[in-house]
C-alpha positions in Angstrom: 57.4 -5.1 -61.8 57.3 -8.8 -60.6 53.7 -9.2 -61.9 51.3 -7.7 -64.5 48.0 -7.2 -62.9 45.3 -8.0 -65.2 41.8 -6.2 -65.1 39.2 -7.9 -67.1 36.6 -6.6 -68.4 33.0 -8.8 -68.5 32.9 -11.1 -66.3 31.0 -14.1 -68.4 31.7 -17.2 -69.4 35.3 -16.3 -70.9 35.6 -13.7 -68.4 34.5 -16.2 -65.4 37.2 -18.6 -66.8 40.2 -16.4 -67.0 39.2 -14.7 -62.8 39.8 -18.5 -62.2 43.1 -18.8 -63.9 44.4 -15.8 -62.5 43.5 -17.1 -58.9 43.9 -20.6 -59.5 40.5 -21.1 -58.3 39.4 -23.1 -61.6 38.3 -22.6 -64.9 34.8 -23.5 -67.1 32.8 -26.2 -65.0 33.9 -29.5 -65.4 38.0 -28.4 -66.7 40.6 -28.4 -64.9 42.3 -25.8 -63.5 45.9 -24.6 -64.5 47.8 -23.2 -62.4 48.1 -19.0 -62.3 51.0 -18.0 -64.3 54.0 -16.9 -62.0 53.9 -13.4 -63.9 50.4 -12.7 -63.5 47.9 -11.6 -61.4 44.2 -11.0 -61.1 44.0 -7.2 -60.5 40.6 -6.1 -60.9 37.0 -6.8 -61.9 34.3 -5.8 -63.7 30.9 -6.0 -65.7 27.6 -3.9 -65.6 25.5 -6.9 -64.4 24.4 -6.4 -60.6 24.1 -10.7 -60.4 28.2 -10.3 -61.6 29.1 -8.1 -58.9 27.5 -10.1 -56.4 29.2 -12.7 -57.4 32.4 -11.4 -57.9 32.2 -10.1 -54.7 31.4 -13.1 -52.9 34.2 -15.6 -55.1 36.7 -12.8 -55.1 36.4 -10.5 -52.1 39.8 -9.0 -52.0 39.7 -8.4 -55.7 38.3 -4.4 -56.4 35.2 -4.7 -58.8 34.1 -1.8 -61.4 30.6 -1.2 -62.9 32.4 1.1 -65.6 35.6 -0.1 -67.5 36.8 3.3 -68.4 37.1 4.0 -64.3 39.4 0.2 -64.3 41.5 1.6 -66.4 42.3 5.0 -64.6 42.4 3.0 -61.2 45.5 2.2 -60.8 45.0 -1.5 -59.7 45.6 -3.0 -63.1 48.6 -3.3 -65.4 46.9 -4.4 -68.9 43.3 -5.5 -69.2 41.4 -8.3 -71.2 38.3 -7.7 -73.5 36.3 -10.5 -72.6 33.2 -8.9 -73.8 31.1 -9.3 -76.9 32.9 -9.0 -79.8 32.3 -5.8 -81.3 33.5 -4.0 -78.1 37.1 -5.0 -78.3 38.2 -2.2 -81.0 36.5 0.3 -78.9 38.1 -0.7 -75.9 41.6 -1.5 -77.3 41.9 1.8 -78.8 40.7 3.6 -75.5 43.3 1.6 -73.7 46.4 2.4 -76.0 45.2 6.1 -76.6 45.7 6.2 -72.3 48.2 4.2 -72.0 47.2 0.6 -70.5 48.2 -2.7 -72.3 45.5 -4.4 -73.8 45.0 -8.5 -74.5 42.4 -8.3 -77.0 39.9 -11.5 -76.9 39.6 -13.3 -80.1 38.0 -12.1 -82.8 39.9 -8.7 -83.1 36.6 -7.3 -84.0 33.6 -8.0 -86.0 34.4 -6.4 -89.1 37.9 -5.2 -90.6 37.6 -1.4 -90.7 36.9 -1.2 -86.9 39.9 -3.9 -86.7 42.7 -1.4 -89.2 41.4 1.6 -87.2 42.8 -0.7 -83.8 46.0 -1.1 -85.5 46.4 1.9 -86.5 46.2 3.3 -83.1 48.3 0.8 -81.8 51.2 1.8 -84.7 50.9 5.3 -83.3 51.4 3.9 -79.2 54.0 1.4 -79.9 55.1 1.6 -76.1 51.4 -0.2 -75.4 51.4 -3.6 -75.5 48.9 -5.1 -77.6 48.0 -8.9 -77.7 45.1 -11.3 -78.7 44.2 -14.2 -77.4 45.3 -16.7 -80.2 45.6 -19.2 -77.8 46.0 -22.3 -80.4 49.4 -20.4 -81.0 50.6 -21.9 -78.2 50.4 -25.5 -79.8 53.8 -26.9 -80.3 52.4 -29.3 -83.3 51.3 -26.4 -85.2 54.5 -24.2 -83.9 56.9 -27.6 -85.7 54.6 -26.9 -88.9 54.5 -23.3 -89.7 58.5 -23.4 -88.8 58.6 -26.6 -91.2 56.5 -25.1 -94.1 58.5 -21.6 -93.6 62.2 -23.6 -93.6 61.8 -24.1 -97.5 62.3 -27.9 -96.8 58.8 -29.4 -99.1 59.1 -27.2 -101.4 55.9 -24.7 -101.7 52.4 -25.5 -100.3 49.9 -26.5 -103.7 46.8 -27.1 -101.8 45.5 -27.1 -97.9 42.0 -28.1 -96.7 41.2 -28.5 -93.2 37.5 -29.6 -91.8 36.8 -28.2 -88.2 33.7 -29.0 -87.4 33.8 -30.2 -84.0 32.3 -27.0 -82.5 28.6 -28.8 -81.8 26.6 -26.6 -80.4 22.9 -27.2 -79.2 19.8 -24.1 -79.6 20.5 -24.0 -76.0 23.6 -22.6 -76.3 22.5 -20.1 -78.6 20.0 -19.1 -76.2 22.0 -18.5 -73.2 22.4 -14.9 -74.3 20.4 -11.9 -76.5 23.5 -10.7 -78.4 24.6 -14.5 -79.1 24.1 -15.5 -82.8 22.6 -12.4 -84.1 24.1 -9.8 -86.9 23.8 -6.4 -84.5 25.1 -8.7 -80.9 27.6 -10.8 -82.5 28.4 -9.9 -85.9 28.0 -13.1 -87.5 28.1 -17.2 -86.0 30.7 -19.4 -86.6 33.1 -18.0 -88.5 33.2 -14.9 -85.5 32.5 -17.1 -82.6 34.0 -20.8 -83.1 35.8 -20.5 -86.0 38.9 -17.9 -85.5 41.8 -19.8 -84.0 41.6 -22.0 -87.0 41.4 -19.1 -89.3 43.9 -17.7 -88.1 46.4 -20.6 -87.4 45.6 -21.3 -91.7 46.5 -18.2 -92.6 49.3 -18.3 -90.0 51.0 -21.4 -91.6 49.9 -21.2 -95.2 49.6 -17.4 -95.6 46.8 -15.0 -96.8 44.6 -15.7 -99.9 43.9 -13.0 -102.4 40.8 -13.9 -103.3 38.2 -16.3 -101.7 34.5 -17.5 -102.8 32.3 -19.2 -100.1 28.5 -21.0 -99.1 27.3 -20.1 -96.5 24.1 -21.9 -94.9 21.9 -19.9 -92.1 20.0 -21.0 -89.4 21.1 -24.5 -90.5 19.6 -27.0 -88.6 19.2 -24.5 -85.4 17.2 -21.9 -84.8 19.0 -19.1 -85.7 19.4 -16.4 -88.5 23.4 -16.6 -88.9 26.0 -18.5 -90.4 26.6 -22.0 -89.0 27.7 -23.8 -91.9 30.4 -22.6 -94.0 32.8 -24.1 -97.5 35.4 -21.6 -98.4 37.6 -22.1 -101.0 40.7 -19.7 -101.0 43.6 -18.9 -104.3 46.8 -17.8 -103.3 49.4 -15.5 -104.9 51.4 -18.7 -105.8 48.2 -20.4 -107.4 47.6 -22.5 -104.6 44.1 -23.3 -103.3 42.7 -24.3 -100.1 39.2 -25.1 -98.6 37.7 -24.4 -94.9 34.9 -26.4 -94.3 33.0 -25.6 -90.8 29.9 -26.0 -88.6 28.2 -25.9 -85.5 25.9 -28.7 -86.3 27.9 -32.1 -86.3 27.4 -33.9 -83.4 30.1 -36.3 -84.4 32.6 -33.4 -85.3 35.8 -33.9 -87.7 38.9 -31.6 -87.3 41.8 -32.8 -89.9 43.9 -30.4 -91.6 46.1 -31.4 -94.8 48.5 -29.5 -96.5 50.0 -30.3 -99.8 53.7 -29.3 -101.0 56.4 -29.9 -103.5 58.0 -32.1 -101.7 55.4 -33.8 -99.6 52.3 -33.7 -97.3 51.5 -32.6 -93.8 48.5 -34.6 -92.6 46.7 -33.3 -88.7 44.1 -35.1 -87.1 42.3 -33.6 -83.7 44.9 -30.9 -83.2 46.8 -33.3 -81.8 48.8 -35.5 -84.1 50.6 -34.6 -87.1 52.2 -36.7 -89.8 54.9 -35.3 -92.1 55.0 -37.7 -95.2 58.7 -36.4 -96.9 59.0 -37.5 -100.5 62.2 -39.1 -101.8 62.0 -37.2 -104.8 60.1 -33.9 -105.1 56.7 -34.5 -107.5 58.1 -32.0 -109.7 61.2 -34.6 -110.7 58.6 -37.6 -110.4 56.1 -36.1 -112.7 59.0 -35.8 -115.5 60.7 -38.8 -114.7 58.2 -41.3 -113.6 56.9 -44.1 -116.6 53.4 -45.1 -116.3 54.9 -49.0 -115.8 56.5 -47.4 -112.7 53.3 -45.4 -111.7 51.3 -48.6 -111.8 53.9 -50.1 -109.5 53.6 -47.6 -106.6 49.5 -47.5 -107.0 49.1 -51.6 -107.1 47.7 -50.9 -103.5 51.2 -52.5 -102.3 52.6 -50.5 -99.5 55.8 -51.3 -100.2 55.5 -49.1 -103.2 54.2 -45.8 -100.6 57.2 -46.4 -98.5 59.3 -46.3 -101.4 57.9 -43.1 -102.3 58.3 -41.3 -99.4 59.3 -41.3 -95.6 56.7 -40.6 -92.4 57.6 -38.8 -89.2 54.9 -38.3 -86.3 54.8 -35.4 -83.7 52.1 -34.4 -81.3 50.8 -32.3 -79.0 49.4 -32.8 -75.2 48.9 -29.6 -73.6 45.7 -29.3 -71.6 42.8 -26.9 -71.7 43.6 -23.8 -70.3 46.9 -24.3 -70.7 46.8 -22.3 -73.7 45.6 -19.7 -72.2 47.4 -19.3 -69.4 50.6 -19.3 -71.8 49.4 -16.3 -74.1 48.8 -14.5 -70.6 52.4 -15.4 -69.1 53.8 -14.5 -72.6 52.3 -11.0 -72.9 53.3 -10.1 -69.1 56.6 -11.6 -69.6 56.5 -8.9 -72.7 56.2 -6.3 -70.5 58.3 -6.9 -68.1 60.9 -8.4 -70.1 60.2 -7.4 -73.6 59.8 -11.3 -74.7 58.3 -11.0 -78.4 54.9 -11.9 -78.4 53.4 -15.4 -79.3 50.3 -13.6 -80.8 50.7 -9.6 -81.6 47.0 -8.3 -81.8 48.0 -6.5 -85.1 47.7 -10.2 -86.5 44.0 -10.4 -85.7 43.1 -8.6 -88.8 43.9 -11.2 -90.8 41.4 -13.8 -90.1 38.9 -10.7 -89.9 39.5 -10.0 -93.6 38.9 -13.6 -94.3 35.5 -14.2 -92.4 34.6 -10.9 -93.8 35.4 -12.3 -97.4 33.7 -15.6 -96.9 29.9 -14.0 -95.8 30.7 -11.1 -98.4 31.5 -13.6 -101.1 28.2 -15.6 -100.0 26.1 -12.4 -99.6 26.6 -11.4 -103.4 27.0 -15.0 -104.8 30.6 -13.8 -105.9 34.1 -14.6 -105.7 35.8 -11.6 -103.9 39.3 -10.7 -103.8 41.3 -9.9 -100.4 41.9 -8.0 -98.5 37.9 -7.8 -98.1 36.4 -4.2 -99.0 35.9 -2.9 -95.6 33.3 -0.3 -96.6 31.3 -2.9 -99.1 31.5 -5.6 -96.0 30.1 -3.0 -93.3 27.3 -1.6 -95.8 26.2 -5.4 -96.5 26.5 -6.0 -92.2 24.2 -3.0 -91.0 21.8 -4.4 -93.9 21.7 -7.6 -92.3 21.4 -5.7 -88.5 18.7 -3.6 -90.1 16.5 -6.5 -91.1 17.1 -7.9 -87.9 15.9 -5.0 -86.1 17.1 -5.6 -82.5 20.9 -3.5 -82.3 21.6 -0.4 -83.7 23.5 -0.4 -87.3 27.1 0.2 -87.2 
């Protein structure tokens, strides 16, 4: 096999995106388009909208189109498919797919709620000759890449504290209202922390590990005219007694996305996703704590920068890749591992974990409690099919 053939499955906005990378025929309006990935290919099509398949059919007319995914998958014109459907499909269909034997690159979220998510893994523990993948495409990012292998190397010492505000994911009622299933508890499963919110999730628990327990406010309908989650604080312990904070929305037209992580032996500061400053200290704050005389304190906090540089040294990294070039590379990586056997960049056995901690964060708001983690899958879904009770347009799960 020179090339994976890659079926996907909905054929929206995501789904539009990826038929253009695989053909090189562009992208979301307005982006630029990478170019297809030499191990890939667009195999197949499909989606249960008529206005889809004409269009499909028009923009790719060489390319076979299904109304029914199940018949994809037992085609024969596809090598591995992508769920790029709403997001509580994609345990349904990944566990299909590995229970018959065709790879599966699961869109992000994993799934809506963490059960559905284990029950995915565990399928794909029992078919370990599937691949299985998720499109983590912030993976990819060689700034964060240098800082979970420099926070994993030892060298600072262990993380105290992380916080990271991402709320650059501005998004107008119109967007909300571009679909039925968008921003509702039975459709979507939740609002940001399910839709906008997941790569960063998961790239924190990725570099600074899982929290065992977490305690969260969560605002609905804030500012916008919806019933879900679109502003969210989340404050996270860790096994080590470290802390951390999240802090997310949909509604800041200005947006803020800095991420700082606090160690032993220093400080990772990351502003945009792009830029990344390593501050190393000369002596680790457990020797300057014991060591340090208030005369000398007053010295280094005199507002002199002489003093910070004495302190400690700086080094800057960044990171340019484009837009799409992410996912393009999460694509070439998961042909390549099945082809080749190259490890993957993003198993999708990883996707449970920022699951568990959305699920944690509305649980913990839901019942105005801390909660410990992993999240209590059955509590979590009894609380959910509440919420898509009261909402009273999907059936409960």
């Amino acid at each position: 096999m020179e090339k994976v053939r890659f079926g996907l499955i909905g054929i929206g906005a995501q789904g539009g995106a990826y038929a253009g990378f695989l053909t090189g025929q562009g992208g979301f309006p307005g982006m630029p388009a990478p170019e297809c990935p030499p191990h890939c290919a667009l195999g197949a099509l499909c989606d249960i909208d008529p206005a889809k398949e004409a269009m499909c059919k028009e923009k790719y007319p060489d390319i076979p189109f299904f109304k029914d995914w199940k018949d994809m998958v037992a085609s024969g014109t596809v090598d591995a498919v992508i769920t790029t459907v709403p997001h509580y499909l994609h345990p349904e269909i990944a566990i299909y797919c590995l229970e018959h034997g065709m790879n599966v690159l699961v869109e992000k979220p994993a799934g809506v709620y963490a059960k559905a998510v284990r029950e995915m893994n565990e399928c794909a523990a029992a078919h370990p000759d599937v691949a299985f993948g998720i499109m983590f495409n912030q993976r990819t990012n060689k700034l964060y890449q240098q800082i979970k292998d420099l926070i994993a190397s030892g060298e600072l010492g262990e993380i105290r504290r992380s916080n990271w505000i991402i709320n650059s994911w501005w998004r107008p009622d119109s967007y909300y209202k571009q679909s039925d299933w968008r921003a509702t508890w039975g459709g979507e499963g939740g609002g940001v922390l399910v839709n906008q919110a997941p790569h960063q999730l998961d790239l924190w628990q990725w570099m600074c590990g899982v929290p065992t327990k977490v305690y969260a406010k969560c605002l609905y309908g804030c500012h916008r005219d919806i019933i879900v989650e679109n502003d969210v604080t989340i404050v996270t312990e860790y096994a080590n007694g470290a802390t951390g904070s999240f802090i997310t929305c949909t509604h800041d037209a200005i947006g803020t996305d800095r991420l700082e992580i606090d160690l032993d032996g220093g400080k990772i500061v990351v502003d945009g996703s792009v830029k990344a400053t390593v501050y190393r200290l000369k002596k680790d704050e457990n020797e300057l704590n014991a060591t340090m005389s208030m005369m000398e304190v007053a010295r280094l906090t005199s507002g002199n920068s002489a003093g910070g540089n004495s302190l400690c040294t700086t080094e800057e990294f960044s990171n340019t890749d484009g837009w799409g070039v992410q996912h393009t590379t999460v694509m070439e990586n998961f042909a390549k591992h099945i082809i080749e056997g190259t490890p993957l960049l993003a198993p999708g056995s990883d996707g449970i974990n920022g699951v568990n901690l959305a699920n944690a964060a509305l649980l913990s708001s839901w019942l105005g409690k801390e909660v410990e983690m992993p999240v209590d899958e059955d509590l979590y879904l009894a609380e959910l099919n509440k919420k898509i009770a009261a909402e009273g347009k999907f059936p409960t799960r």
